[in-house]
C-alpha positions as CSV (number, residue, x, y, z in Angstrom):
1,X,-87.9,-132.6,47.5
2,X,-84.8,-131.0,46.2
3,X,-84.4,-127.4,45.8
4,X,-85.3,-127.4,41.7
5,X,-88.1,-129.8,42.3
6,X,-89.7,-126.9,44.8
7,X,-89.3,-124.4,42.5
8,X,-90.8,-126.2,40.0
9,X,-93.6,-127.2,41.9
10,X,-94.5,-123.9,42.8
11,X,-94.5,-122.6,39.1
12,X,-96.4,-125.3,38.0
13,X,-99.1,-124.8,40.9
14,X,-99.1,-121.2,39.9
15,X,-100.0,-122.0,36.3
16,X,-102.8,-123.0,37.9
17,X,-104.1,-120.8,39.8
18,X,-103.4,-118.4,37.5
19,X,-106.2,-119.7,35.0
20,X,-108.8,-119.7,37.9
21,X,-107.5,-116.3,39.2
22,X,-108.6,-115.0,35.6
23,X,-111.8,-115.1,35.7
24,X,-112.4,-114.8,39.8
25,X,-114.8,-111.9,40.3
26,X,-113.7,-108.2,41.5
27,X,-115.5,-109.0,44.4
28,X,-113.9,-112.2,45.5
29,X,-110.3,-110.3,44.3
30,X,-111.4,-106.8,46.6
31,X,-112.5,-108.8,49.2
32,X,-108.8,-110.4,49.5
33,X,-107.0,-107.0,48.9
34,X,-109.1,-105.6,51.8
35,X,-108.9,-108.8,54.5
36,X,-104.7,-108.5,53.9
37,X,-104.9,-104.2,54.3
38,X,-106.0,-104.9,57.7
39,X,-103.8,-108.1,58.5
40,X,-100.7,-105.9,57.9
41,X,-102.3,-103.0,60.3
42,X,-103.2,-105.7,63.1
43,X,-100.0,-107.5,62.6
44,X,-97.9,-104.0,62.7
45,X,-95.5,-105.2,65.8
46,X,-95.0,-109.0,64.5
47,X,-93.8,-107.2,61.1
48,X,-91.8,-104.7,62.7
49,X,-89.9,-107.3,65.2
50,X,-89.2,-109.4,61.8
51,X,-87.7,-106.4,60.1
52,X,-85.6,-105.6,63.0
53,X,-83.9,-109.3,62.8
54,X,-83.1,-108.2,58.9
55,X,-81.9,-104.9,59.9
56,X,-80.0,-106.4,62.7
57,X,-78.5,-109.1,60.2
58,X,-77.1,-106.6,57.6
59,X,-73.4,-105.8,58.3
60,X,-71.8,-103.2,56.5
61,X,-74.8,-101.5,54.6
62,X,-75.1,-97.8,53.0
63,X,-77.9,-95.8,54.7
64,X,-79.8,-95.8,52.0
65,X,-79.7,-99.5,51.8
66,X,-81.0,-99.5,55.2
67,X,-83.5,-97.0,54.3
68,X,-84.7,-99.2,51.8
69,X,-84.9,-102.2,54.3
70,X,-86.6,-100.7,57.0
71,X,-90.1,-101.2,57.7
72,X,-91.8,-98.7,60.6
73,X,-95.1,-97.6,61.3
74,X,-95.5,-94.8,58.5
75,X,-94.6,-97.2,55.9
76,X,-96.4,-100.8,57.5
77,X,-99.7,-98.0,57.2
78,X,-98.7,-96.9,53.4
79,X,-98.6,-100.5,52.4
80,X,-101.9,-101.0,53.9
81,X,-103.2,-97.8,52.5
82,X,-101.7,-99.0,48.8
83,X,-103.8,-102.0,49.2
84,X,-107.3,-100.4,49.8
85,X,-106.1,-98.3,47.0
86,X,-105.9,-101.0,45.0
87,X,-109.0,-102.5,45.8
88,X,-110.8,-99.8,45.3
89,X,-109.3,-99.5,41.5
90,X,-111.5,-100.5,38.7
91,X,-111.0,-104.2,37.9
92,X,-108.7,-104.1,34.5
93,X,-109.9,-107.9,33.3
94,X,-112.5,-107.8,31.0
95,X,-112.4,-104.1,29.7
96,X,-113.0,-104.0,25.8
97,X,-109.5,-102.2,24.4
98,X,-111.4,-101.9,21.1
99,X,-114.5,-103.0,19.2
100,X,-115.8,-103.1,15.7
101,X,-118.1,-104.9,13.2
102,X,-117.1,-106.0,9.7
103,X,-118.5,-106.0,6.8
104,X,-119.0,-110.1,6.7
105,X,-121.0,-109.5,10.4
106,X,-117.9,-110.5,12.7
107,X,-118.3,-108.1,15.7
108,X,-114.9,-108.3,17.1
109,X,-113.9,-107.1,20.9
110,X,-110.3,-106.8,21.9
111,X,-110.0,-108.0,25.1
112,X,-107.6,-106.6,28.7
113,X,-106.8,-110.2,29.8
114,X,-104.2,-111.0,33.1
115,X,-100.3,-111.6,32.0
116,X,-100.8,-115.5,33.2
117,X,-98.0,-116.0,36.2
118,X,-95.5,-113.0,37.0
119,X,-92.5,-113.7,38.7
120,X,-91.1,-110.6,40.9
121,X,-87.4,-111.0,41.6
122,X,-86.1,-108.1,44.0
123,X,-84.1,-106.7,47.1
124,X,-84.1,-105.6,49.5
125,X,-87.5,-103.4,49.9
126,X,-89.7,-105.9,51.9
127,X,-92.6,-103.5,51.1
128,X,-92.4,-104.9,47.3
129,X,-93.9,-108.4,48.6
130,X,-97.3,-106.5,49.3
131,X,-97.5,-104.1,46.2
132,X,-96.6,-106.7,43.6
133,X,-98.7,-109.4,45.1
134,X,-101.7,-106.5,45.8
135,X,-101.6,-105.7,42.3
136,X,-101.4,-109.1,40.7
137,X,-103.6,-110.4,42.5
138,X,-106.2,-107.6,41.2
139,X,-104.8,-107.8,37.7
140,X,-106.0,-111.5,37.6
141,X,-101.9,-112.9,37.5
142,X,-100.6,-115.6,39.8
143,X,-97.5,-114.2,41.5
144,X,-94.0,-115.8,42.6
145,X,-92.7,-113.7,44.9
146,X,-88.3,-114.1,45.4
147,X,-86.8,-111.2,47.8
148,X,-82.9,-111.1,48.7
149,X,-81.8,-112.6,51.6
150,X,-81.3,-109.4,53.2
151,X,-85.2,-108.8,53.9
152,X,-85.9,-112.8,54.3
153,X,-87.3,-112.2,58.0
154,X,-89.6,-109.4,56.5
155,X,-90.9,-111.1,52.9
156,X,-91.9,-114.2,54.9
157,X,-93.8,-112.7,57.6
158,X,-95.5,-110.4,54.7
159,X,-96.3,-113.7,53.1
160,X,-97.9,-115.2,55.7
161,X,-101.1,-112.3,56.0
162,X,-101.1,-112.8,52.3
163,X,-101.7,-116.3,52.5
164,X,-104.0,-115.8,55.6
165,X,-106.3,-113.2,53.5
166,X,-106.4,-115.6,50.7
167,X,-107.6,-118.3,53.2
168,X,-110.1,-116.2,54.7
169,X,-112.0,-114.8,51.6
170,X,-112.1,-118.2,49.6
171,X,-109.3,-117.7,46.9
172,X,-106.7,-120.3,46.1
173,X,-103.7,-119.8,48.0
174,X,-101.2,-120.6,45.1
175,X,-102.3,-117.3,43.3
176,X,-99.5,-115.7,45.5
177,X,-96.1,-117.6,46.3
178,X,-92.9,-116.7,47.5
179,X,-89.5,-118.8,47.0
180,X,-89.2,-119.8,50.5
181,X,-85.1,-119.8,49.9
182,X,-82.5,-117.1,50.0
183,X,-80.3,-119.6,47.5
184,X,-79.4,-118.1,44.5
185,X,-80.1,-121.4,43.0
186,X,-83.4,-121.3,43.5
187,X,-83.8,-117.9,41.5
188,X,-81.6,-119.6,38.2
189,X,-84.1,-122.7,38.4
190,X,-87.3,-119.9,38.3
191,X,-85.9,-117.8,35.2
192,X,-86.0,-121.4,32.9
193,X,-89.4,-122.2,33.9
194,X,-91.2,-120.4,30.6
195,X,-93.6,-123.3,29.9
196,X,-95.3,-122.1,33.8
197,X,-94.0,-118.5,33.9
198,X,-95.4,-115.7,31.7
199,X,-93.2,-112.9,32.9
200,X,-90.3,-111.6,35.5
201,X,-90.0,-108.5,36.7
202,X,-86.6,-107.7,38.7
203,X,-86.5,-105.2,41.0
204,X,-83.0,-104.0,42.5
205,X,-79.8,-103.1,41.6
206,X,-78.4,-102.8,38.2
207,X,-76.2,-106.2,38.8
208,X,-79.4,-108.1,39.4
209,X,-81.2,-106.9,37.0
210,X,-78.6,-107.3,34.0
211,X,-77.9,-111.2,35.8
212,X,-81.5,-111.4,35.1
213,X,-81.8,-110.3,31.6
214,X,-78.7,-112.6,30.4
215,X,-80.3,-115.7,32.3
216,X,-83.8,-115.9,31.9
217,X,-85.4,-117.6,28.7
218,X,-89.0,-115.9,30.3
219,X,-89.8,-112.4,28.6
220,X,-88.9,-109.6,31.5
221,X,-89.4,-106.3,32.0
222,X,-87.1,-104.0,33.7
223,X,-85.1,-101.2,34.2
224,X,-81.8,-100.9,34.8
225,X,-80.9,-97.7,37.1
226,X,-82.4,-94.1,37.8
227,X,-80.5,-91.7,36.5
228,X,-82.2,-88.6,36.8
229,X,-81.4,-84.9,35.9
230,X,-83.2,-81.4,37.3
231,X,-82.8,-78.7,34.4
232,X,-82.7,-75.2,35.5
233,X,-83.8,-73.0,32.3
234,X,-82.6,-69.8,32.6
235,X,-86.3,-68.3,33.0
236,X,-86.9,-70.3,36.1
237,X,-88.1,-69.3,39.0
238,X,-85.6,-69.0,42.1
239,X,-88.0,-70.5,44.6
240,X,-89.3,-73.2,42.6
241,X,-85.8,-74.2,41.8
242,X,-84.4,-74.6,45.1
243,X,-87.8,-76.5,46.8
244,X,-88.1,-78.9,43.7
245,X,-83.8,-79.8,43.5
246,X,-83.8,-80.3,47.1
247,X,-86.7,-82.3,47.0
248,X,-85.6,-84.7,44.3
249,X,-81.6,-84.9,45.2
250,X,-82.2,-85.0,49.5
251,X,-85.9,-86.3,50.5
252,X,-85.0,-90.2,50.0
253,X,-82.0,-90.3,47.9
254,X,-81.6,-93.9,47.9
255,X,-84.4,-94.4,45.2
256,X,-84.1,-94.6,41.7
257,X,-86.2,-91.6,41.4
258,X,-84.2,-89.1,42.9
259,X,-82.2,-86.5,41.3
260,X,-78.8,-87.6,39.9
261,X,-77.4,-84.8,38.0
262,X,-78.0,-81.1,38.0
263,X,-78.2,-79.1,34.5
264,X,-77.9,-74.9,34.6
265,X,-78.4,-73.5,31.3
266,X,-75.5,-70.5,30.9
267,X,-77.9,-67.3,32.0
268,X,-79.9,-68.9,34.7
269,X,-76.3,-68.8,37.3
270,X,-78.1,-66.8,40.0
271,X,-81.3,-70.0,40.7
272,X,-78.2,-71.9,40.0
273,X,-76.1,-70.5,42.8
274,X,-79.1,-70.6,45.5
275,X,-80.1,-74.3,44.5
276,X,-76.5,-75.3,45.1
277,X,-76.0,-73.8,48.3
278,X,-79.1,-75.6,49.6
279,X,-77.9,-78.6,48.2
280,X,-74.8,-77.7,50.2
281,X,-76.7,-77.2,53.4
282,X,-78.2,-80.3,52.9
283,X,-74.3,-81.9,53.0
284,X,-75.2,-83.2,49.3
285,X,-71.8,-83.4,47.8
286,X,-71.6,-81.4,44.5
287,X,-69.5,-83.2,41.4
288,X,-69.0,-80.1,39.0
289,X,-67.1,-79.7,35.8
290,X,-64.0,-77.1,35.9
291,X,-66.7,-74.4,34.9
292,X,-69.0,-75.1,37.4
293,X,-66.2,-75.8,40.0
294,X,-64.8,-72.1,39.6
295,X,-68.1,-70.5,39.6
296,X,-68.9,-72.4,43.0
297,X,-65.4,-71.9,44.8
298,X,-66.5,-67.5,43.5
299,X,-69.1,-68.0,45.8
300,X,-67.4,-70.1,48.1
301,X,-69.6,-73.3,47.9
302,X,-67.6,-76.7,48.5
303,X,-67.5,-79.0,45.2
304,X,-65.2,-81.7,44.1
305,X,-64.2,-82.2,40.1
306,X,-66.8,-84.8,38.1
307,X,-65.6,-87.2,35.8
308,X,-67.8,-87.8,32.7
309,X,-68.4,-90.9,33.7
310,X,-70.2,-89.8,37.2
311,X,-73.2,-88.3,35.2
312,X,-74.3,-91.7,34.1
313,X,-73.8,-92.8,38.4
314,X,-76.7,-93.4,40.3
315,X,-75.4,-92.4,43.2
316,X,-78.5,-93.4,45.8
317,X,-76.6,-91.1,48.2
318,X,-76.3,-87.3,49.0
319,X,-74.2,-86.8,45.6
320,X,-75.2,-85.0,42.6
321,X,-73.0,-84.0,39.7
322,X,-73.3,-80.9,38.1
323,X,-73.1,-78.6,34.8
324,X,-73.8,-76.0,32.4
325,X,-75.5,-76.6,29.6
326,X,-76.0,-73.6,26.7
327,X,-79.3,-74.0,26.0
328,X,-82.8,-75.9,26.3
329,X,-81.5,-77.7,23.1
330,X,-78.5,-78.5,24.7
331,X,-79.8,-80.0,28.0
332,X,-82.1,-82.5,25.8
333,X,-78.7,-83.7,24.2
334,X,-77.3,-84.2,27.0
335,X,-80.2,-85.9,29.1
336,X,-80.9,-88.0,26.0
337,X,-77.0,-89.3,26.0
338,X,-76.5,-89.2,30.1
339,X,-79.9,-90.5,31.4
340,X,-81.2,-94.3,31.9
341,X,-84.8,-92.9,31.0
342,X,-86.2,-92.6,33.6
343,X,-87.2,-89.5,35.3
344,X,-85.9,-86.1,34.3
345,X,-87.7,-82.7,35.2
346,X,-87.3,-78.8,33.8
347,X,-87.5,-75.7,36.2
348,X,-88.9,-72.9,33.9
349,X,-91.8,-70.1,33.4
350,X,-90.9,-70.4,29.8
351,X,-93.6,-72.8,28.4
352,X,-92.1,-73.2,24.7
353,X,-89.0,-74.0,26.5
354,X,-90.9,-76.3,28.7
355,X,-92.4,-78.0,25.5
356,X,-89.7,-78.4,23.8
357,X,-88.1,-80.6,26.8
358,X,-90.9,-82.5,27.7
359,X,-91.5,-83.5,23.7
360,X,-87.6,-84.2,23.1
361,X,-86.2,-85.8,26.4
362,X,-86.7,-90.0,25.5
363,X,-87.3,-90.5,29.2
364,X,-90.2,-92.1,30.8
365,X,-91.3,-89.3,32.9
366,X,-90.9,-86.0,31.9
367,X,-92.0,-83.3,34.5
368,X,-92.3,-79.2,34.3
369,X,-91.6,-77.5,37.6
370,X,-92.3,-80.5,39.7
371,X,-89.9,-83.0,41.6
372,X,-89.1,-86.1,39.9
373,X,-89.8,-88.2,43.0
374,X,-93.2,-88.2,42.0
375,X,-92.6,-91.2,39.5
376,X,-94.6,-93.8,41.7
377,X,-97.0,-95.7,41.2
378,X,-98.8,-94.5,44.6
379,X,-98.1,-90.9,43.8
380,X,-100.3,-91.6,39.9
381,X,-102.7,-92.8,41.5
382,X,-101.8,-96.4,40.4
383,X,-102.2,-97.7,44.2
384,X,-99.1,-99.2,43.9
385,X,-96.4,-100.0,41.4
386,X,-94.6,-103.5,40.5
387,X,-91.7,-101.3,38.7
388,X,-91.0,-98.7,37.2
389,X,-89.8,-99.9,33.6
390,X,-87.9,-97.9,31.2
391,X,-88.0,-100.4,28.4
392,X,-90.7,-99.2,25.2
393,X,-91.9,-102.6,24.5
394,X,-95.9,-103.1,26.7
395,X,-94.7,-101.6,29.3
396,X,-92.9,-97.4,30.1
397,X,-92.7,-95.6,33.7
398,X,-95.0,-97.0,36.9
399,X,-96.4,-100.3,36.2
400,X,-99.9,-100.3,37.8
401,X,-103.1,-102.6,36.8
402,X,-103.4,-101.9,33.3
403,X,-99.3,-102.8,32.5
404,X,-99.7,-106.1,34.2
405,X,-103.0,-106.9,31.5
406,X,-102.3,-108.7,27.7
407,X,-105.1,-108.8,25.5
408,X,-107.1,-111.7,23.8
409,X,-109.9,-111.1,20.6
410,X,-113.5,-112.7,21.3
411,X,-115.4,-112.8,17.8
412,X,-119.1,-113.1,17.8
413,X,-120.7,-114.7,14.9
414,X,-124.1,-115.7,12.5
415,X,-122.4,-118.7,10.9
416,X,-120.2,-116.9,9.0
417,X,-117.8,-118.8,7.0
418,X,-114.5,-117.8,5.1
419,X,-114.5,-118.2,1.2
């Protein structure tokens, strides 16, 4: 069987099971999620020694690509945790969206229905196999799982307890696949297959995801980077300001919810100056504009000068560029025209201030005195997330159960007839 044949054969057995995963029972779907929550805990080592032959494969990587790749003990246990989470969720198939009776007798329902088959094309993060196949499979969606090459070791190992829990608890093993091929060939063939595939969500870097987009004839849902800005009103609180930048520039910089750029409004210098020289202590590198270069070398804090096109760089790294901004009006303007939409957060005891950002920013997820690395779907209380979209269309911020549902109308009748 040639490469396109597999691929094909693999959508079309997903089509499949994807009608018979719909109307599988949240019992038969739980029971799955919990059998693979304690498959990845009693296959811990085994998952760990496969990660270690991707990590000892990649030459030449960032740290925070390596971050991203690794697999240890905290996360193999927050992948497990994420997957009772899951489970324990309340089953999104079947809800009733909206229902009325008209005048004729009709008594319509709309409907939460699964997607069909969801295709999940990502890098690098081998944890991504478990939380996109943990949440489709609870959303009622056949999945087709393609990781990079990078984390092949990882996503096939993974794989395997998926297909064993399936096994084990009596569901049909197609309702979770992977492309069992690093070939970029096999990911072109998958983005044609729209009479099998419903949906493709890519995951990874802004190259992949735009390759993606301009490829695939399937409807997908993405987003493109995380480029996200801390705004330090000039009410804030000192305290607050420091722990929250910190938090969202240094904690785990290499994801696309961590802090990006640094706004000050003109009258708020002092937080400004302590939150910089934490980032400094921290070894975060600090792009600045001439004004906020010469207020930093006053107070002898290292900087370098920013180009305006570092403020819409997502760095994934210890670098954050940095202004002044006049006002709260002014930092919306400049977040609306700098950001990718994604996170964004304001440090402030001023609540109309606070109200006016979180109404005007156009971002996703728009936070008052809290850290933007909360946008997850673990962190909502989503269990897990497939993506974190920053498109408007079905789908905005952490994609949990619910975004991964359509909708279908059941009308109930008396014989009624159309005149």
């Amino acid at each position: 069987m040639t490469l396109e044949e597999t691929v094909l054969d693999i959508a079309k057995r997903s089509r499949k099971a994807a009608l018979k995963l719909a109307v599988a029972s949240s019992e038969a779907k739980n029971a799955a999620l919990l059998r693979l929550a304690d498959l990845i805990e009693e296959n811990e080592a085994q998952i760990v020694s496969e990660n270690l032959k991707d990590l000892e494969g990649a030459k030449d990587i960032s740290d925070a690509f390596k971050d991203r790749l690794t697999l240890n003990r905290k996360r193999i246990l927050a992948m497990a945790e994420g997957v009772r989470q899951v489970a324990a969720l309340p089953d999104p198939v079947g809800r009733i969206l909206e229902e009325k009776t008209r005048p004729n007798g009709l008594k319509i329902q709309k409907i939460q229905t699964p997607i069909g088959v969801i295709a999940i094309i990502f890098e690098s993060r081998p944890n991504v196999t478990i939380d996109c196949a943990a949440l489709c499979l609870k959303s009622g969606n056949a999945s087709i799982l393609r990781g990079g090459k990078e984390a092949f070791n990882s996503n096939i190992c993974l794989s395997k307890l998926i297909s064993q829990a399936l096994s084990e608890t009596g569901l049909d093993g197609d309702c979770v696949q992977i492309i069992p091929t690093p070939d970029r060939a096999a990911m072109n063939t998958l983005l044609k297959l729209d009479s099998y595939v419903n949906c493709i969500i890519p995951r990874g870097g802004e190259k992949l995801i735009r390759f993606v987009v301009e490829n695939s004839t399937i409807p997908v849902i993405k987003h493109y980077k995380g480029v996200c800005n801390i705004f330090i009103d000039k009410d804030a609180d000192v305290k607050k300001a420091v722990e929250i930048s910190v938090n969202a520039k240094c904690q785990r910089p290499g994801t696309c919810n961590a802090a990006e750029n640094l706004l000050a409004m003109r009258g708020a210098e002092s937080a400004f100056l302590e939150v910089a020289r934490a980032l400094a202590d921290n070894n975060v590198e600090i792009r600045a504009t001439k004004e906020v270069k010469e207020f930093l070398n006053k107070h002898s804090i290292p900087s370098v000068d920013a180009s305006e096109e570092d403020f819409y760089t997502e760095y994934c790294a210890l670098v954050i560029s940095a202004t002044f901004v006049k006002d709260v009006d002014d930092a919306i303007k400049f977040i609306n025209e700098h950001s990718s939409g994604h996170s964004e957060a304001i440090i402030t005891e001023n609540e109309k201030n606070a109200e006016k950002f979180l109404n005007g920013v156009d971002s996703a997820c728009v936070y008052w005195n809290a850290s933007t690395r909360f946008t997850d779907g673990f962190e909502f209380g989503l269990g897990a997330e497939i993506g974190i979209s920053t498109d408007k269309l079905h789908a905005r911020g952490p994609m949990g159960l619910n975004e991964l549902c359509s909708h279908k109308y059941k009308i109930f009748g008396k014989g009624q007839t159309r005149s």
